[in-house]
Backbone bond lengths (Angstrom), bond angles and torsions (degrees), N, CA, C in turn:
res aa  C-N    CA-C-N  psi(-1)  N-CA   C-N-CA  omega(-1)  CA-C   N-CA-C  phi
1 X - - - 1.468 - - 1.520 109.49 -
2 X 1.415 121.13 138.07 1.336 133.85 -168.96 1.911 109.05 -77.35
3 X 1.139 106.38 137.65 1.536 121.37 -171.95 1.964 107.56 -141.35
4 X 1.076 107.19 162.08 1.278 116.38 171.93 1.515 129.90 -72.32
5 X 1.148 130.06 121.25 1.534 120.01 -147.88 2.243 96.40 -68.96
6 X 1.641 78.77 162.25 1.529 71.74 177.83 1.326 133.08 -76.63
7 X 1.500 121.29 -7.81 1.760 120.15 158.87 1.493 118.17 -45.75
8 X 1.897 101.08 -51.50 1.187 101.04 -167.79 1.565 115.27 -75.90
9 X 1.571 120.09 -12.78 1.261 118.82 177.89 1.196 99.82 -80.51
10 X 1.278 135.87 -47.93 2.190 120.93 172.11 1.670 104.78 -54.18
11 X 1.109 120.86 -39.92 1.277 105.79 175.59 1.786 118.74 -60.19
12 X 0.883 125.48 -29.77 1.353 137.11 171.91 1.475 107.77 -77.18
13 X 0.789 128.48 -33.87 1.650 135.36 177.28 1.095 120.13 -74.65
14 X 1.329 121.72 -34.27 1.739 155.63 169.26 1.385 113.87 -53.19
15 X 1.469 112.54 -61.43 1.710 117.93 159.13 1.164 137.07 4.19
16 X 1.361 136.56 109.13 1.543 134.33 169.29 1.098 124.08 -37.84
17 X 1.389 131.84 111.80 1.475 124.07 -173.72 1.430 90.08 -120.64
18 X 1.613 88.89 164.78 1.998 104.90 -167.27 1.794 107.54 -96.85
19 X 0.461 95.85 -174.07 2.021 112.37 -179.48 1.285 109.63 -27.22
20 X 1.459 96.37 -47.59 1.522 140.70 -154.90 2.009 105.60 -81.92
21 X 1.337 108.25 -16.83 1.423 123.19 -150.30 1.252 117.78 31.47
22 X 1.445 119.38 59.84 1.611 141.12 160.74 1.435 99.53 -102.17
23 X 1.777 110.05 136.76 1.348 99.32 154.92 1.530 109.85 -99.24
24 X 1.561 115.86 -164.45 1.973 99.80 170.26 1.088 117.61 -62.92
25 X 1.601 121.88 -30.96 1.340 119.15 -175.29 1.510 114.90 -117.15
26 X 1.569 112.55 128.53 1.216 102.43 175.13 1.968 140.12 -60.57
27 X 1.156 124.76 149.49 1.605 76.53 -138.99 1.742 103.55 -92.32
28 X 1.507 114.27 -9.66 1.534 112.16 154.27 1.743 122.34 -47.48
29 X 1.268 114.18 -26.87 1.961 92.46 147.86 1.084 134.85 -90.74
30 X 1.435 111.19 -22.02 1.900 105.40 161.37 1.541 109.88 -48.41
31 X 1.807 108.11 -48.76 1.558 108.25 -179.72 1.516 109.48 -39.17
32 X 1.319 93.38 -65.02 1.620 100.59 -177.08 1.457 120.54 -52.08
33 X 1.097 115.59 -42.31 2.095 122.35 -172.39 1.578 83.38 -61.50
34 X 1.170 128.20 -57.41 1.535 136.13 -178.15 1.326 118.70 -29.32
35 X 1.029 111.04 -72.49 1.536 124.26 171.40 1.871 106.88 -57.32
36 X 1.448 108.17 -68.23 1.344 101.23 172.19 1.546 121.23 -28.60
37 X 0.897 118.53 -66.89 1.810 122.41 168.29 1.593 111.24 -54.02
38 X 0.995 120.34 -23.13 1.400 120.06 171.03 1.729 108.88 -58.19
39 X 1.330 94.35 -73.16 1.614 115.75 160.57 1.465 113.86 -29.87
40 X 1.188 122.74 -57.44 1.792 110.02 173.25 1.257 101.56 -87.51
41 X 1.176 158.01 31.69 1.603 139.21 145.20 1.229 79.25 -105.60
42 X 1.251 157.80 -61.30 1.520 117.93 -169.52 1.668 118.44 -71.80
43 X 1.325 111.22 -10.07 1.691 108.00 153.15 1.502 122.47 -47.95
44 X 1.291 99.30 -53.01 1.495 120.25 -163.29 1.744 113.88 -61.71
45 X 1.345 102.98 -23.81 1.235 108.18 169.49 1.827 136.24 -109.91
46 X 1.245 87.82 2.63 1.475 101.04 -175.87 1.311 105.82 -76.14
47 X 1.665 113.28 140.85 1.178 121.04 -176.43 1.642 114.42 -83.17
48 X 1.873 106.27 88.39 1.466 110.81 166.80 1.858 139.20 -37.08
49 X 1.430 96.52 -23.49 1.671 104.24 178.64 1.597 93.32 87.34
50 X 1.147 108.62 -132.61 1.554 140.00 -169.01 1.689 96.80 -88.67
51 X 1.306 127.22 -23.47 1.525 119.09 -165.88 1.374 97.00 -102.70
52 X 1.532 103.39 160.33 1.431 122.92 -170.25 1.549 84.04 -121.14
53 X 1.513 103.78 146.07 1.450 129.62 165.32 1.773 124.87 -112.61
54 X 1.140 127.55 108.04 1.311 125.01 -158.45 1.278 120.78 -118.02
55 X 1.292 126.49 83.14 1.526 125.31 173.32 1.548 109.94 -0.31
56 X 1.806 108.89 136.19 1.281 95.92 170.57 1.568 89.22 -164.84
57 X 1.430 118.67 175.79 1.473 129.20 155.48 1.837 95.48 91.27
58 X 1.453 97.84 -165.43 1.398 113.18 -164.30 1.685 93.97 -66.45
59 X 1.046 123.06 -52.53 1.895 124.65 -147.47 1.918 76.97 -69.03
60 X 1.134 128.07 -23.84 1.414 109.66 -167.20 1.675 103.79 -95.99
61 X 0.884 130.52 -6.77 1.648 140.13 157.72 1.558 99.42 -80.79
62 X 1.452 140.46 -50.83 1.557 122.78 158.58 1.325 123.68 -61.74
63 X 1.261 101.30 -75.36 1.844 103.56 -172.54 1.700 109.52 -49.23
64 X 1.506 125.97 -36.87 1.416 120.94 -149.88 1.321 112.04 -122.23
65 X 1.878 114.72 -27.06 1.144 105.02 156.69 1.701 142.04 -117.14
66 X 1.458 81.98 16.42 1.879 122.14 -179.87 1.432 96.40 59.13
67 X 1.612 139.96 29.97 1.764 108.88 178.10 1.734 117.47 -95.32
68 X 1.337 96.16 -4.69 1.798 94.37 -167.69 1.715 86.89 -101.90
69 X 1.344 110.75 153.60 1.585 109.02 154.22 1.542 117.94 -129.61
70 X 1.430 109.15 88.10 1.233 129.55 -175.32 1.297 136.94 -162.74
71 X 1.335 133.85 126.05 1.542 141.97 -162.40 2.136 109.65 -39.59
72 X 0.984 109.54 108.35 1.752 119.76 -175.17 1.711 92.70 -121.64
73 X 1.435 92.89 99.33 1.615 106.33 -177.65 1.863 102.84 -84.12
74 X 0.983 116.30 -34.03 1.592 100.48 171.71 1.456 126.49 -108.04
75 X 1.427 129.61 155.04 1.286 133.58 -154.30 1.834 85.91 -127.43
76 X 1.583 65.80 115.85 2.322 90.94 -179.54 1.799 100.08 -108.82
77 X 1.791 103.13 134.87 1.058 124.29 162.57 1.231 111.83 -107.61
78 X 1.776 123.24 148.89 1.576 105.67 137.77 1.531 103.82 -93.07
79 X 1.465 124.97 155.18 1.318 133.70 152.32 1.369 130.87 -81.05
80 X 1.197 127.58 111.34 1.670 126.38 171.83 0.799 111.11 -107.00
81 X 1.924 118.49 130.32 1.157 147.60 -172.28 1.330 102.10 -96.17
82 X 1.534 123.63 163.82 1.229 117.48 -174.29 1.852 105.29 -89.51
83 X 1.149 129.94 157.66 1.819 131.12 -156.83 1.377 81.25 -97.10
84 X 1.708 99.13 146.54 1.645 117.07 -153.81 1.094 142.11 92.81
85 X 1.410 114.46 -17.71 1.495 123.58 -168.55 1.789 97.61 -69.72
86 X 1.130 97.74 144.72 1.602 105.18 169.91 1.281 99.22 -70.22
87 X 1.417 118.33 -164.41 1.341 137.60 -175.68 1.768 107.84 -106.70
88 X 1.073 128.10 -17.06 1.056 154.93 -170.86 1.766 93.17 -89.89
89 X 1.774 113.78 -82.70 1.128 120.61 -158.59 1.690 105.21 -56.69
90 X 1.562 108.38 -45.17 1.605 117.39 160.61 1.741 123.88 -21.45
91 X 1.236 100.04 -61.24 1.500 109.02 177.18 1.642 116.88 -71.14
92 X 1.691 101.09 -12.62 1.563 88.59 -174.95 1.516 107.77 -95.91
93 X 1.582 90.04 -25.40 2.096 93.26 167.11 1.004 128.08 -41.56
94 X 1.770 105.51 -55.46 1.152 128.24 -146.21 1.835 98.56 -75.82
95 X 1.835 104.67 -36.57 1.629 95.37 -176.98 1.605 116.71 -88.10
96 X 1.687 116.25 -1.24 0.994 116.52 168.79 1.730 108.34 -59.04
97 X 0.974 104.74 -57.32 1.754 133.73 -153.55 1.846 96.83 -79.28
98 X 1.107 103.99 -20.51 2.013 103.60 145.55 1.157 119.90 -91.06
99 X 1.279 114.13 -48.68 1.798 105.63 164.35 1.492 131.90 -29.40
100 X 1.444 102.83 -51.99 1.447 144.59 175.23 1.585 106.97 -41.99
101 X 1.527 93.67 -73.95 1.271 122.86 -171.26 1.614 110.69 -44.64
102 X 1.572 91.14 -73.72 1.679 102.46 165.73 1.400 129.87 -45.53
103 X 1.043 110.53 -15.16 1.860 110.03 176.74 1.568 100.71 -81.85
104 X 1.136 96.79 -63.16 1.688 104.25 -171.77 1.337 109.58 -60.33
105 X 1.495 136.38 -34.32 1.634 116.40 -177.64 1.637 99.42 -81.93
106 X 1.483 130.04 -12.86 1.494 125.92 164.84 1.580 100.28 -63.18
107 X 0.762 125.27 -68.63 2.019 122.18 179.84 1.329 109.98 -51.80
108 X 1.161 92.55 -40.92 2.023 94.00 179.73 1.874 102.63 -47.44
109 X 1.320 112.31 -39.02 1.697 122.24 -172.52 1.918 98.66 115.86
110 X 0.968 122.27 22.59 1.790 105.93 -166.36 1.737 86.05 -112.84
111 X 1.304 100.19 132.03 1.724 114.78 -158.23 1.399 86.75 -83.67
112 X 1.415 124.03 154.09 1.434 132.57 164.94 1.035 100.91 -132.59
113 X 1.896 139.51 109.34 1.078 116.29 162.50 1.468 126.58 -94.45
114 X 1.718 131.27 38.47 1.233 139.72 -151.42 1.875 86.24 -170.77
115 X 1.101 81.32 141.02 1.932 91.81 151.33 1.993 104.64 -70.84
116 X 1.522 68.90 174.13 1.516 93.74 178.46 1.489 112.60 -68.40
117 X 1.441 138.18 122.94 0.759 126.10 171.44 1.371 130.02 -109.01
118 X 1.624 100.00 139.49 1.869 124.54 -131.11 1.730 88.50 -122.14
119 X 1.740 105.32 121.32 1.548 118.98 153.55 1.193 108.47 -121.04
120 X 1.965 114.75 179.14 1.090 117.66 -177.97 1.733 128.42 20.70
121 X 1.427 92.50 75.88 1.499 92.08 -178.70 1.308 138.93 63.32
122 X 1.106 82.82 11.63 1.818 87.64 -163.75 1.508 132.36 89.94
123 X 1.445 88.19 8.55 1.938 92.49 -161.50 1.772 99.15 -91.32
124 X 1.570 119.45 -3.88 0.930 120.62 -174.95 1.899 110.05 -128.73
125 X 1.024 144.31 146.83 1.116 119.34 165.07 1.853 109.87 -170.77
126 X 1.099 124.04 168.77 0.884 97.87 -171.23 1.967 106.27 -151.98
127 X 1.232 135.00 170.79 1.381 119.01 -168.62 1.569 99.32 -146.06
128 X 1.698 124.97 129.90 1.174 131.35 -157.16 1.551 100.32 -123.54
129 X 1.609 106.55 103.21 1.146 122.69 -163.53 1.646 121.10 -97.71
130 X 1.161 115.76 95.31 1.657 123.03 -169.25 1.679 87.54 -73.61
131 X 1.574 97.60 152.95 1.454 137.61 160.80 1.569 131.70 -138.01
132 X 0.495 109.53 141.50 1.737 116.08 -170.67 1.719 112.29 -91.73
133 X 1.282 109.21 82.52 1.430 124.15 165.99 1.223 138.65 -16.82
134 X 1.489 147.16 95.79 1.274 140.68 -161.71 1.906 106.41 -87.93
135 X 1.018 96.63 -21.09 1.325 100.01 -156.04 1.926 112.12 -111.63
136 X 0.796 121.96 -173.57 1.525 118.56 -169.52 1.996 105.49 -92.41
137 X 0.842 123.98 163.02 1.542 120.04 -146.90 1.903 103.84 -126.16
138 X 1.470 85.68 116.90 1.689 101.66 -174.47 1.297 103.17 -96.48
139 X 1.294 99.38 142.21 1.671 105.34 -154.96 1.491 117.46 -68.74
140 X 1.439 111.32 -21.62 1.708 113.44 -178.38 1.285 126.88 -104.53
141 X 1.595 103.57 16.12 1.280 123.10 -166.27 1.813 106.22 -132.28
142 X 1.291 104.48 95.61 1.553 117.80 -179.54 1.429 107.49 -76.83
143 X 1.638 107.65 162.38 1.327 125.00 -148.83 1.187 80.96 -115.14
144 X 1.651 143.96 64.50 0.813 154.26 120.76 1.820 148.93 -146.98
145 X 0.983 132.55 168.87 1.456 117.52 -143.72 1.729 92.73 -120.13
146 X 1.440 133.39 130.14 1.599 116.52 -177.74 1.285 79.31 -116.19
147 X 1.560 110.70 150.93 1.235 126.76 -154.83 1.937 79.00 -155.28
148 X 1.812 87.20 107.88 1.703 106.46 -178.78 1.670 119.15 -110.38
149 X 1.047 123.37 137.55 1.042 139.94 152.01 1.222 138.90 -99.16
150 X 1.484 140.62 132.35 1.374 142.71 170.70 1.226 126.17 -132.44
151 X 1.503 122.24 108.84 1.411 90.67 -166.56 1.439 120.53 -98.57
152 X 1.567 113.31 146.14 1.525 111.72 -148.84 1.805 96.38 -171.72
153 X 1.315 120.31 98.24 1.259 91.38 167.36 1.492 148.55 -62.84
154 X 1.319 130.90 124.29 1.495 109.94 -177.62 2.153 129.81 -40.84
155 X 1.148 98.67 128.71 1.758 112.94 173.45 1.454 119.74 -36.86
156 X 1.430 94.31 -59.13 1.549 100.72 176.99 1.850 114.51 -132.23
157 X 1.390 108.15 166.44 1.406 120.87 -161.70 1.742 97.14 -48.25
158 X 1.588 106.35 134.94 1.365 100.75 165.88 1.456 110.45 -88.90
159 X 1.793 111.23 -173.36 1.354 139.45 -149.43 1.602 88.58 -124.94
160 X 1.777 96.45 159.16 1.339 77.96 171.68 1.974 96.86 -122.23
161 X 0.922 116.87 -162.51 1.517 96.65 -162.17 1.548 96.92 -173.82
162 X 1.240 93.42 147.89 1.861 95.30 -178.02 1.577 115.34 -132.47
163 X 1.345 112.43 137.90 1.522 111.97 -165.12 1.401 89.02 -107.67
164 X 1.960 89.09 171.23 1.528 99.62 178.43 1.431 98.62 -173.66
165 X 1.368 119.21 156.60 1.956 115.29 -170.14 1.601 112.50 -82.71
166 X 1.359 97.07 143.15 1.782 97.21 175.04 1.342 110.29 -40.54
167 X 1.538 106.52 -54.84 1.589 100.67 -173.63 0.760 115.27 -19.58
168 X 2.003 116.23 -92.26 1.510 157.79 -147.05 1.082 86.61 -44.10
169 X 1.678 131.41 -65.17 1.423 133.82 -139.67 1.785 100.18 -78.31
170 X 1.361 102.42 -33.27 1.504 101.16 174.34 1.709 121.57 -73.48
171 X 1.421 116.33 -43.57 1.353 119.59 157.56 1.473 117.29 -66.42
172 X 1.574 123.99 -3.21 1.654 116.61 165.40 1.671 93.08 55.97
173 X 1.197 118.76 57.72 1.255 116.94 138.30 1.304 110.57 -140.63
174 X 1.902 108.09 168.06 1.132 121.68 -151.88 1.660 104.55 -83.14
175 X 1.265 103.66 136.58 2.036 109.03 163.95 1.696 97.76 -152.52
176 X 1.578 88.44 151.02 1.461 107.82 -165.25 1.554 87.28 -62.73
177 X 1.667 107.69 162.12 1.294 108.83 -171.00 1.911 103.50 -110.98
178 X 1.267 111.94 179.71 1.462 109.28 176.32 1.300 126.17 -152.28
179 X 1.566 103.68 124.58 1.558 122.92 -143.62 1.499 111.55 -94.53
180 X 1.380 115.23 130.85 1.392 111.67 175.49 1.813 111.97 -143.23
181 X 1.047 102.38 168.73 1.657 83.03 -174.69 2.146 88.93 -105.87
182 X 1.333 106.92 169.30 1.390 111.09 -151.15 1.378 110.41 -142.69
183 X 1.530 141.11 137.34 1.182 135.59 -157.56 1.016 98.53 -85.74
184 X 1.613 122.26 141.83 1.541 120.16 -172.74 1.388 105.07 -61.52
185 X 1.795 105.28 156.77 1.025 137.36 -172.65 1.746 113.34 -48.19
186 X 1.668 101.81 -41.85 1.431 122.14 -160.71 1.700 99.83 -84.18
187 X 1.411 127.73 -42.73 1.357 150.65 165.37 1.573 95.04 -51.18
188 X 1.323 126.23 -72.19 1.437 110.69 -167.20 1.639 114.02 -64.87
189 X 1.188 120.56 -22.71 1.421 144.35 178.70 1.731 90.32 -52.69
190 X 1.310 131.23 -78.32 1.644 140.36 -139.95 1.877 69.72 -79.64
191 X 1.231 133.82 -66.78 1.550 130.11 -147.04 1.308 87.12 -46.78
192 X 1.451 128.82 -59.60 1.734 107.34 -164.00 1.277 106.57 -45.38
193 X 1.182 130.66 -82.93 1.431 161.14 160.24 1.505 99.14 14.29
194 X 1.459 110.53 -57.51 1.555 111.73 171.52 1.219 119.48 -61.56
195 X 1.104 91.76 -65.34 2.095 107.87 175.63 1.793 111.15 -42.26
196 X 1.049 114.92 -48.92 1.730 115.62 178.46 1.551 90.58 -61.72
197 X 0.989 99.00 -76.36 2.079 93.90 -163.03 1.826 108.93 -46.71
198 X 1.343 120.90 -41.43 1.190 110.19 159.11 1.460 137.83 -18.55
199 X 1.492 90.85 -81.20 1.785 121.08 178.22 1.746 97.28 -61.33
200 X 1.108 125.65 -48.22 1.747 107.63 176.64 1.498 101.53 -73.67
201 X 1.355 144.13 6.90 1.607 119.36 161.91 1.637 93.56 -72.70
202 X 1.473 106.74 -59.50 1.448 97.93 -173.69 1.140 120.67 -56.30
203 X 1.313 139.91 -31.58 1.695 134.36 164.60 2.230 104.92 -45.85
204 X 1.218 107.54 -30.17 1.468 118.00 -153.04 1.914 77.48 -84.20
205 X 1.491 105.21 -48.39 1.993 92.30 -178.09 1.626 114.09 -57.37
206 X 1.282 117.17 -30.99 1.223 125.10 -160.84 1.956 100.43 -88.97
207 X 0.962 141.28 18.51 1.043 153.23 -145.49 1.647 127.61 18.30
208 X 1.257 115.30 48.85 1.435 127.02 -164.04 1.836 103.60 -81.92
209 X 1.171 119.83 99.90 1.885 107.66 53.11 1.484 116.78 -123.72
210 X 1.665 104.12 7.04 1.606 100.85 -168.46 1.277 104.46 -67.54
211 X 1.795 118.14 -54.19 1.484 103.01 -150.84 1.389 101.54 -90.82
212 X 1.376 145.91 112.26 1.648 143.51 -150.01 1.385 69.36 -118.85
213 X 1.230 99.59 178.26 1.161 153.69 -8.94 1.744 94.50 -82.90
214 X 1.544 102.70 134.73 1.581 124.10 154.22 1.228 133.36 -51.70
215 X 1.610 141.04 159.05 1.292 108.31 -166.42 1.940 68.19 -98.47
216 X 1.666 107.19 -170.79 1.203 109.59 -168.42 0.941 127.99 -86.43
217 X 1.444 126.64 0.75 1.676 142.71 -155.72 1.536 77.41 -121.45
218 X 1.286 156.43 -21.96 1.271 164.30 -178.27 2.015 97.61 -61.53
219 X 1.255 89.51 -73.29 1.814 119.87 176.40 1.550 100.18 -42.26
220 X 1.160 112.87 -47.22 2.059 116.47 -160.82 1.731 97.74 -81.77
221 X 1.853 138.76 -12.24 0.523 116.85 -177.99 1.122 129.84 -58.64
222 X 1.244 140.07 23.62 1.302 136.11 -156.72 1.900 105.92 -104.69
223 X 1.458 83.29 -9.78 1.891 92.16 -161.23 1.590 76.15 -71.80
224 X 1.410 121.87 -58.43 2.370 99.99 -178.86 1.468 124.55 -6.45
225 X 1.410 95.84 -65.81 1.492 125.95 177.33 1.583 98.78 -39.33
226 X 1.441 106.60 -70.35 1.491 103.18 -169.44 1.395 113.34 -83.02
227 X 0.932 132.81 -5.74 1.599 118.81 146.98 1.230 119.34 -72.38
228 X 1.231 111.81 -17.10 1.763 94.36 -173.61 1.530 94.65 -97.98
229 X 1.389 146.11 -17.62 1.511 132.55 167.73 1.639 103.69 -64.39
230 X 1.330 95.61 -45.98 1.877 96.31 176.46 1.804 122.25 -23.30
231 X 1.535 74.53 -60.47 1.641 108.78 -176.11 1.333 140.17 -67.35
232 X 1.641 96.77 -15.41 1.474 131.04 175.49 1.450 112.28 -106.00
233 X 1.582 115.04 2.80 1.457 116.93 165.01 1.294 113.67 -94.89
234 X 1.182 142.90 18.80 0.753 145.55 -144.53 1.451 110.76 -132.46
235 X 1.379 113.11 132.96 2.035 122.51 -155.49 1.112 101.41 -67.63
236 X 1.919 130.44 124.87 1.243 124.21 178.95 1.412 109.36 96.01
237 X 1.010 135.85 -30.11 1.827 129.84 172.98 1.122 120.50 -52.60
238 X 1.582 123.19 -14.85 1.552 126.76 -127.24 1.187 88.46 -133.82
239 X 1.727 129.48 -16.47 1.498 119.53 175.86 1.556 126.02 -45.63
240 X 1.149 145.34 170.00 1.587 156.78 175.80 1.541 88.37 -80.50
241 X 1.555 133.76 -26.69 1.611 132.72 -169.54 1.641 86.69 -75.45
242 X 1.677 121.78 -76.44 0.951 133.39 -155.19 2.019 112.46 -56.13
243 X 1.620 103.28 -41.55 1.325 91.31 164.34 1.316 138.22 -84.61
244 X 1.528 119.12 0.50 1.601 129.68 154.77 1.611 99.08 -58.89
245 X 1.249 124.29 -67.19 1.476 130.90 159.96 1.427 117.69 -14.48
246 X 0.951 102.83 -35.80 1.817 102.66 -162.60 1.382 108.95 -88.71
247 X 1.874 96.73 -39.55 1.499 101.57 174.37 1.414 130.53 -83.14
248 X 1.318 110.13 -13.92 1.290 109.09 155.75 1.857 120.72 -72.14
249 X 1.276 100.91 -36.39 1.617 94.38 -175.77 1.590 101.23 -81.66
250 X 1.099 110.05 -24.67 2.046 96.47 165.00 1.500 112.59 -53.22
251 X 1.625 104.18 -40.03 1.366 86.06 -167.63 2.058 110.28 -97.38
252 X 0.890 105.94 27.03 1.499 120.36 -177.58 1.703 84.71 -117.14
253 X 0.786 160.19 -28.64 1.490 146.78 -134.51 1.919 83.89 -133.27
254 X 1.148 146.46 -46.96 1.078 151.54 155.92 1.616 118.26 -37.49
255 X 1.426 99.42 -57.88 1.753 103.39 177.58 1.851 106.36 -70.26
256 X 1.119 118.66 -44.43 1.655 113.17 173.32 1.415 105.96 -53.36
257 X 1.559 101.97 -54.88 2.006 86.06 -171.20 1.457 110.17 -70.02
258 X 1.655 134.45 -13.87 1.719 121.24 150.36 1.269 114.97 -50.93
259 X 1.245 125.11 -39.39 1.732 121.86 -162.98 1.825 108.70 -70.88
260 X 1.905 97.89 -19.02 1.509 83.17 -162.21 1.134 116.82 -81.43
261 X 1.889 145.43 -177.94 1.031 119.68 -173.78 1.513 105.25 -118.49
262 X 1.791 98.77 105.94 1.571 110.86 -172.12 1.559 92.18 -113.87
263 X 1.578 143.20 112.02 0.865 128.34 171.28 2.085 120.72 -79.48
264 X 1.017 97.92 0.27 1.442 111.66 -171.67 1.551 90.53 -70.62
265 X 1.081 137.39 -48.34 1.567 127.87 -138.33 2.038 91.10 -120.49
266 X 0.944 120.88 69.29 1.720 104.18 175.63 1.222 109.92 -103.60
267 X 1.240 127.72 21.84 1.636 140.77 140.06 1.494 108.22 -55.59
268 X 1.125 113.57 -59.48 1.695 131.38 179.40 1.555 98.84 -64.49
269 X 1.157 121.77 -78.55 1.699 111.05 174.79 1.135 113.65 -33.54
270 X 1.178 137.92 -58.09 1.331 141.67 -175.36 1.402 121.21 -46.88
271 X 1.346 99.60 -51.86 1.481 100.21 -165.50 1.954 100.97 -154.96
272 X 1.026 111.91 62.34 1.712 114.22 -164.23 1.426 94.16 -49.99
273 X 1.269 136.38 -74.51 1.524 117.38 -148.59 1.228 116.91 -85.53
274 X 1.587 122.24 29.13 1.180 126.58 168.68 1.664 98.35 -112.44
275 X 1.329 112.34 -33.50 1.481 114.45 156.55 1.455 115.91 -42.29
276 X 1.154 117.53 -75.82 1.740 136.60 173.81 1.570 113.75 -23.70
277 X 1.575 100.93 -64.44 1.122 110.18 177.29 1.546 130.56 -66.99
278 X 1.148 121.46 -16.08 1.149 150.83 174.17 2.171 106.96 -62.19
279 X 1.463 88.39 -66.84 1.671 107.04 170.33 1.586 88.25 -58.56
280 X 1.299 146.15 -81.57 1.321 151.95 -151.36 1.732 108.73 -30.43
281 X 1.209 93.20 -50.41 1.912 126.85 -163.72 1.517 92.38 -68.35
């Protein structure tokens, strides 16, 4: 099982701590940012085939476009297939390119104790990556890394974007950096936006707020919220161009997630922006 090499664990140990012997960062998320970046430089080089892999989600608004400052425990792709594929040839890509996948992050050292786990056809899937902890264990922060896929091509032209570890950047020393191209800024912006109002219809089936307790990823939704103010500080977002933009890709990003086949939500199939609005209210 994969761990943090031992330089970088004295370097973490090394750290200025206050009165208090706290440093700023606790150091089980440096562990983690550590490994996480580990995980995309061996992304960055894996031989995709015919598919494109495209930065996306919260860790790519921290790691790739630095605006949020906050712990993003899973690393989100979309997948692009090459245009043409049957539906047939689609599904055989898609389980090659987990097959694939899964061999190489086992050699890489990143423990899997589960297969990959595969919805809708395969068009979604995702891989739950154990590590072996050096450090003492903060309670909201699991000792493992989910590493997602969806496949979906991006709306508009991506960015390209360069990562680098909390540490390094906090000790201001130099490490090679690692390049990925990244779903635009404005695209990941509307996806929260969807995704929050989503997840509160289903809080609204479950009778929230009477019957609590939440599960806990329920509770953390709030980080949406704060990525999308993050994201809205930002020079140029705020034009009358950019929010015609927004409302068209809400409503392009709304009609794809009706088409897909989620049988949990047929409130949302049915009738999405009466769904939406519903969570909104």
């Amino acid at each position: 099982m994969i761990s943090i090499l031992d330089d970088d664990y004295r370097r973490i140990l090394d750290l200025e701590v206050d009165q208090f012997g706290y440093s700023k960062f606790p150091s089980a998320i440096l562990e983690k940012d550590l490994l996480m970046v580990k995980l995309l430089g061996l992304l960055e080089v894996f031989n995709w085939g015919e598919c494109t892999a495209v930065f996306c989600g919260g860790t790519s608004l921290s790691k790739g476009y630095g605006l949020v400052e906050r712990m993003s425990e899973d690393v989100d792709f979309k997948l692009q297939l090459p245009q043409g594929s049957s539906r047939s040839q689609a599904r055989i890509r898609r389980r090659k390119l987990r097959e694939g996948l899964a061999q190489y992050l086992r050699t890489a050292g990143f423990g899997m104790g589960e297969d990959p786990v595969v919805k809708n056809e395969g068009s979604y899937f995702y891989f739950p990556l154990s590590y072996q902890s050096r450090f003492p264990a903060i309670e909201v922060l699991r000792s493992e890394i989910k590493l997602e896929f969806i496949v979906r091509t991006p709306l508009l032209n991506t960015s390209k974007v360069e990562v680098r570890s909390l540490l390094f950047e906090y000790l201001g020393q130099e490490e090679a950096p690692i390049h990925f191209q990244a779903v635009d800024l404005q695209e990941t912006l509307v996806e929260k936006v969807v995704a929050f109002l989503r997840r509160t219809a289903t809080w609204q089936d479950n009778g929230w707020p009477r019957n609590r307790p939440l599960h806990p990823d329920d509770e953390r939704l709030v980080r949406h919220l704060y990525d999308v103010h993050q994201s809205l500080q930002q020079p140029g977002v705020n034009t009358p161009e950019t929010k015609i933009e927004r409302k068209r890709l809400f409503q392009k990003i709304v009609e794809d997630d009706k088409k897909q086949p989620v049988r949990k939500d047929k409130l949302f199939q049915g009738n999405p922006i009466k769904r939406l609005g519903s969570s909104l209210e």
